[in-house]
N, C-alpha and C positions, 0 to 999 in steps of 0.2 A: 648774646655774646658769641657763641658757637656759629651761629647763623652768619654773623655780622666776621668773625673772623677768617670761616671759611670763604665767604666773599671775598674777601682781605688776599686771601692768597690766592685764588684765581687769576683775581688779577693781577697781579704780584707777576704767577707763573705766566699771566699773556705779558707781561711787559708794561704794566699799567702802573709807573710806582706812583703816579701823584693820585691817580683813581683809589691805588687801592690804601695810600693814606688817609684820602677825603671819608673812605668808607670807614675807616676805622675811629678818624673823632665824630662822627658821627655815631656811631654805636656807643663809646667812652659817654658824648654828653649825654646822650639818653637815656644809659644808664645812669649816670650820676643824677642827672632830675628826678629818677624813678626811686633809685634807693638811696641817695645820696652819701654811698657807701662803694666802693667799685668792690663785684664780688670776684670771686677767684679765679672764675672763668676769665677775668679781663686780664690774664696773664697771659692769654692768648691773642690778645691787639697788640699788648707790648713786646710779645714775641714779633708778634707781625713790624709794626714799628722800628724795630730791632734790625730784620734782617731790610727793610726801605731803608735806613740809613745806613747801615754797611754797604748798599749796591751804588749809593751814592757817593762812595767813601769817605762819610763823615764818622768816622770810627768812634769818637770821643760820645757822642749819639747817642751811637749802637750800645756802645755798653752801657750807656745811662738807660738806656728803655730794657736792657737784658736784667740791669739790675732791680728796676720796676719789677718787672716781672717777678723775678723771685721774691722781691718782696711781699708782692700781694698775695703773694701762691709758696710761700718758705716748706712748707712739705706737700706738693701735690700725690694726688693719690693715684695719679695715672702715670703710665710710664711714658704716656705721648709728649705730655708738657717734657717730664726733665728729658725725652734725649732731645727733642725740639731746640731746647735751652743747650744741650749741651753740644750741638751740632753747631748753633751759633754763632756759641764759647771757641768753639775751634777754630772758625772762620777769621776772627776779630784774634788769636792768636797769629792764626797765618799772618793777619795782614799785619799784626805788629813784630816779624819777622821773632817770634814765641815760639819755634821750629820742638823744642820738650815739651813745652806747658800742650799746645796742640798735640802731640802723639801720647801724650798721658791722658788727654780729654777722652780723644775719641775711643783710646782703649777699654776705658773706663765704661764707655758707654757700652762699646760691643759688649762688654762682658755682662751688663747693666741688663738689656736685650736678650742676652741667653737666658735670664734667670727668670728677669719681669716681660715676656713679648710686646711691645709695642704693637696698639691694633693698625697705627698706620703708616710706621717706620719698620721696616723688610731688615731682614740680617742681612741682606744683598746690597741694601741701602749704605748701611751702615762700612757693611767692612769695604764697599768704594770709597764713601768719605774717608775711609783710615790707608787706602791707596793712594787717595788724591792729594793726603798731609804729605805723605812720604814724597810721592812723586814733585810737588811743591818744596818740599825740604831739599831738593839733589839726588834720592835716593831712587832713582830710576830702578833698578833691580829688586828693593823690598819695594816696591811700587807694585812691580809685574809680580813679586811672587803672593800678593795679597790679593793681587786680582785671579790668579791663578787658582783661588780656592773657590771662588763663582763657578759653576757647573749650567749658569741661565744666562746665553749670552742675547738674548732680546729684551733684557731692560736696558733702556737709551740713556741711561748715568753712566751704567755701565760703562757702554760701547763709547761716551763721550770723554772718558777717562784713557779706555783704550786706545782712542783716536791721539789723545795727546800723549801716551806715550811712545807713540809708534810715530808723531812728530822729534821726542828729543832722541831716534830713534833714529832719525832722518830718514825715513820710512813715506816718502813724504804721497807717493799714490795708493798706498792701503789708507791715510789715514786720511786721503780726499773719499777715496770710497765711502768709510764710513758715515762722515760727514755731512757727506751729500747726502746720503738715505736717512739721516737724522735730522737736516733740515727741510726734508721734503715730506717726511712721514710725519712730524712734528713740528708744523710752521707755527703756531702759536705754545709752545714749550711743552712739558710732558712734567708728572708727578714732581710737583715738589721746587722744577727747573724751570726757568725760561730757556729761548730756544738761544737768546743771544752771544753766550761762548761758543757754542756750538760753531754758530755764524761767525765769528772771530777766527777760531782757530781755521773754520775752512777758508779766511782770507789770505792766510798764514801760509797754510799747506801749497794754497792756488799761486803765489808769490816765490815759493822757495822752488816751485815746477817752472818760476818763469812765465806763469800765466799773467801775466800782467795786466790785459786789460780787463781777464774776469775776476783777480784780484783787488782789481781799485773799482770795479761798479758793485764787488760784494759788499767794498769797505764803506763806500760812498751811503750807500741804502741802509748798511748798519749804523753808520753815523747821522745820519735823518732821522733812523728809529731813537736811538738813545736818547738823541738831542732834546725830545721833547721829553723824558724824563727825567732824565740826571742819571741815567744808567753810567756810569764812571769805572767800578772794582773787575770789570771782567779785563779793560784796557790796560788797568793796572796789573793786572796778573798776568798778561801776556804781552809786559812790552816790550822786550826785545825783537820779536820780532814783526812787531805793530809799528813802531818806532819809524823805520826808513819810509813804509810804506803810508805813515800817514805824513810823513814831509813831503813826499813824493804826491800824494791826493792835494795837499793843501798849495803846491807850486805852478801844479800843472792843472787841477779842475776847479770849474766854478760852482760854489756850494753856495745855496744860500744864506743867510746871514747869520740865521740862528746855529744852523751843523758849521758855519767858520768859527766863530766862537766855542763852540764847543770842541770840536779838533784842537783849537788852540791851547782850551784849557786842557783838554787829556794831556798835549804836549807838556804845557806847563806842569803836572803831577806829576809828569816824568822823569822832569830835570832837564827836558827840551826846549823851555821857550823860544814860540815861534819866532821874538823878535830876535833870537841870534841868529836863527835860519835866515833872516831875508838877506843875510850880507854872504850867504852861500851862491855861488855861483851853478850854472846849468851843470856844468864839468862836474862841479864837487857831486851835486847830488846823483849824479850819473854814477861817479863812481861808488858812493855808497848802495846802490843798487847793484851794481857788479862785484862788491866784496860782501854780498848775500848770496847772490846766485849763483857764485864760483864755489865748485863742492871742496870738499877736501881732500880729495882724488885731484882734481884738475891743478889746485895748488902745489901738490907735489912735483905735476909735470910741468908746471910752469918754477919752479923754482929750477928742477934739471935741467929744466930747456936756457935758464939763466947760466948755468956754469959752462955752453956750451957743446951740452949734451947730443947726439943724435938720436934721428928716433928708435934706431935698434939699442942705443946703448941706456936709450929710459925703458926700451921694453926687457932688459934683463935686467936692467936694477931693480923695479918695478913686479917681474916675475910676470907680467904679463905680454901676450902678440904685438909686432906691430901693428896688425891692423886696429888692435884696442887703443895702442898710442896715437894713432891716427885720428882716430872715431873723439878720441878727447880732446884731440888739436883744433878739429873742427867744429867740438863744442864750443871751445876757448875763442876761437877766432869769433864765432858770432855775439859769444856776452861779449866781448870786449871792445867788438866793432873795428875788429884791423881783418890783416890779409896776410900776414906772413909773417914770422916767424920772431923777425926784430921788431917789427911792431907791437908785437905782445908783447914780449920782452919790457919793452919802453913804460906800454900801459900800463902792464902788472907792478912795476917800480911806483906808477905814479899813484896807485891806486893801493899802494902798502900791500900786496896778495904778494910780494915775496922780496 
């Protein structure tokens, strides 16, 4: 059972979710031939089971195999299983938008961890999961100040937690840097992770810099990956701003048939279906690409520059040079694709940016 579930999450952590299912009824029926009893240890498949259908986001599932679990194992005597189970718990709150029931879980468990140590759940582990609830919740600031208590900044949960707050953060080149060295140092995932947020968020990051085309070949190669598993709950957690750029991969690239359908359904869990996109026009999705990568700087000067403003008279509303009002006119001119000054003007109306 130990053997069979360790298996279980390896592959899990490479990205294997239908591998490391196969492994895991395979271990269940062999035990159950053997003892025709499943013994406690098999709270560990169901664990496992557990977290393959939450990445799948069939939640309804996940809790049914979490509750397995407890059942076969109702007081474990390790502290591995319950924070295992209770890290879970947490997840399957996140995703039923449970923002208390999850920051009571994971409390629970840090403080569970100080008393019982877990031999292979780290306090560093832990009090990121209790960062990543917050940061998930809205709470960007008790986000950072829980990470804040890590003193070890080379475990890659870590640094993957950090990465996305220094996206809502709009922080958006410290949190490519990270990213990149977390998908490069860890191509097949790290303790516990797969590497596939990871790869999400740097499409994210690569997007909001305007990188466009190394944005849609990260997104393309993650979606190839996923597709053959049902990898689903990382797109869900990050669709705002997965959203433009998977209508924008599904209009303009050719994906073969299995990643079209699957693009389509992430769309569809999002409340995007792709059949309302096809009556979008090249224009429109043009323009929701430009009310991404217009910052919230450049919107101010484009609304001043709407009332008729000149550029000295945005650089002293503003508090900053002309030349800085300059250097953001000619950001503006290129996302927007005009040449002067009533042109923008016109686009930013048509593009709702002011």
């Amino acid at each position: 059972m130990m053997a069979g579930g360790t298996l279980a999450s390896c592959q899990l952590i490479a990205g294997d979710l239908t591998d490391a299912e196969k492994t895991i009824e395979q271990v269940l029926t062999y035990a159950q031939k053997r003892r025709h009893k499943l013994p406690e240890t098999a709270s560990l498949c169901w664990l496992g089971l557990c977290q393959i259908y939450y990445e799948r986001n069939q939640l309804g599932q996940a809790q049914h195999y979490l509750t397995q679990a407890r059942q076969i194992d109702p007081n474990p005597a390790s502290s591995n299983t319950i924070i295992s189970g209770g890290i879970c718990q947490t997840q399957l709150h996140l995703a039923n938008n449970e923002t208390i029931a999850a920051q009571e879980t994971i409390k629970m468990i840090r403080q569970m961890n100080l008393n019982h140590p877990s031999a292979i759940w780290t306090q560093q582990d832990i009090i990121a999961h209790e960062a990543l609830v917050y940061l998930r919740s809205g709470d960007l600031t008790r986000a950072q100040q829980i990470l804040a208590e890590i003193d070890n900044d080379s475990n890659p949960f870590v640094l993957q937690i950090k990465a996305e707050c220094l996206l809502e953060e709009k922080r958006f080149a410290a949190a490519e840097t990270i990213l990149q060295a977390l998908c490069s140092q860890y191509p097949f995932g790290f303790y516990k992770h797969s590497i596939i947020e990871a790869r999400l968020l740097l499409c994210i990051v690569l997007y909001k810099q305007q990188k466009l085309a190394l944005a849609k070949q990260h997104l393309i190669d993650v979606i190839l990956f996923a597709s053959k598993n049902g990898w689903v709950r990382p797109f869900i957690d990050h669709d705002k701003g997965l959203t433009p750029l998977l209508i924008w991969v599904l209009h303009h690239e050719s994906l073969v048939q299995t990643s079209e359908q699957f693009a389509k359904h992430i769309l569809q869990q999002l409340g995007q279906p792709f059949e309302t996109q096809k009556i979008l026009t090249i224009e429109t999705l043009n323009q929701m690409t430009i009310t991404t990568l217009v910052t919230q700087r450049e919107k101010e000067v484009l609304r001043l520059l709407g009332t008729g403003f000149s550029n000295s008279q945005i650089a002293a509303k503003l508090y900053v040079s002309d030349h800085t009002i300059k250097s953001h006119l000619v950001s503006i001119y290129r996302k927007l694709g005009v040449a002067n000054r009533t042109q923008a003007i016109a686009q930013a109306l048509v593009a709702k940016l002011i």
